[in-house]
C-alpha positions as CSV (number, residue, x, y, z in Angstrom):
1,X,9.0,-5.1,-14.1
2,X,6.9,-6.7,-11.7
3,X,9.6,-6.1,-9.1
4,X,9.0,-2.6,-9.8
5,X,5.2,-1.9,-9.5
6,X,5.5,-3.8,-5.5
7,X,8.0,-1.0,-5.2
8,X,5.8,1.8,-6.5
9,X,2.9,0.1,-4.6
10,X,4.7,-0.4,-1.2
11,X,6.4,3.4,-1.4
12,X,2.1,4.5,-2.2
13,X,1.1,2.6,0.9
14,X,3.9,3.5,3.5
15,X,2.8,7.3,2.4
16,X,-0.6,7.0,2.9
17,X,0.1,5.1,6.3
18,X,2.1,7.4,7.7
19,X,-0.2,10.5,6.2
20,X,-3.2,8.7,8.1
21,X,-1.2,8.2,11.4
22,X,-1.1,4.5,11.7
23,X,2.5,2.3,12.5
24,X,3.1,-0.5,10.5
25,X,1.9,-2.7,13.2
26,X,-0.8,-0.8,14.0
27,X,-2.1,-1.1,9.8
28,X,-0.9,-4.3,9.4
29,X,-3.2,-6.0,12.8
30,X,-6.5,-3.9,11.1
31,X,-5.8,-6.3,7.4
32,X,-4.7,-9.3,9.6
33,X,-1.3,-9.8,8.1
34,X,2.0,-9.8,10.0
35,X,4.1,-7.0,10.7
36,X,7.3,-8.7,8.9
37,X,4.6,-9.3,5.5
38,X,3.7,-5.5,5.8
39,X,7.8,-4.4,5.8
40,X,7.8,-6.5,2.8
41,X,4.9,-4.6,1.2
42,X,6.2,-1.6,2.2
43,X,9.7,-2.0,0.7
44,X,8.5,-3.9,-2.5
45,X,10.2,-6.9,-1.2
46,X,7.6,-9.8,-2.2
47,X,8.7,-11.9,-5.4
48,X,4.8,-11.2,-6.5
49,X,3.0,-7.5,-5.8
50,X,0.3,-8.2,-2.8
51,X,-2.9,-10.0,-3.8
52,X,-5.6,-8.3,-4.7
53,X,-7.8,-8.9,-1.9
54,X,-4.9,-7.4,0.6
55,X,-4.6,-4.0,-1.6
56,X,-8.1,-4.0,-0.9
57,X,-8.2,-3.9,2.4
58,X,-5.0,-1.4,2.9
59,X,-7.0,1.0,0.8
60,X,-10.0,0.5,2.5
61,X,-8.5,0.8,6.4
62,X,-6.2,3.7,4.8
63,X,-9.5,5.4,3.1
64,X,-8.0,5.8,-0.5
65,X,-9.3,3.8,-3.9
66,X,-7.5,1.2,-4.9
67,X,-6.4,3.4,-7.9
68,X,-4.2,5.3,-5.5
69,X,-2.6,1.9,-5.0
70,X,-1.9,1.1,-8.3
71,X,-1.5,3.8,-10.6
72,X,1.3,5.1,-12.2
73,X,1.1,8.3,-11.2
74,X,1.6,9.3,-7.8
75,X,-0.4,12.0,-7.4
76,X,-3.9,10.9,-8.3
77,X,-5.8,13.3,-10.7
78,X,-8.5,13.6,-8.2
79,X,-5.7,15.1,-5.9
80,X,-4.7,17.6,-8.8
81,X,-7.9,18.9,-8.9
């Protein structure tokens, strides 16, 4: 299960990277992780989803809420509207 949500999660942020332009590098350097942690974000690869704090800061450099993150949904309902 938990496996699952860091591969919803890394699938939201790759989208919203690439939708705001930045390279992995490039996002990774602005929340001061390592490229090879970001891949591993990205492709749901960590044994634990990232900590808090990091989703924090990739939704802030990647200006969505933290909600976009994290829910279920992929399409936020503010986005619907």
């Amino acid at each position: 299960m938990q496996n699952h949500l860091a591969r919803k999660i890394g699938l939201k942020v790759a989208y919203y990277r690439k939708l705001r332009g930045y390279t992995q590098q490039q996002l990774a350097q602005k929340i001061d992780v390592s490229l090879s942690y970001m891949g591993k974000i990205e492709c749901g690869a960590l044994i634990k989803c990232a900590s808090l704090p990091i989703l924090l800061a990739i939704a802030k450099v990647l200006d969505v809420s933290i909600m976009n993150l994290v829910e279920d949904d992929f399409v936020s309902r503010r986005e619907i509207r």
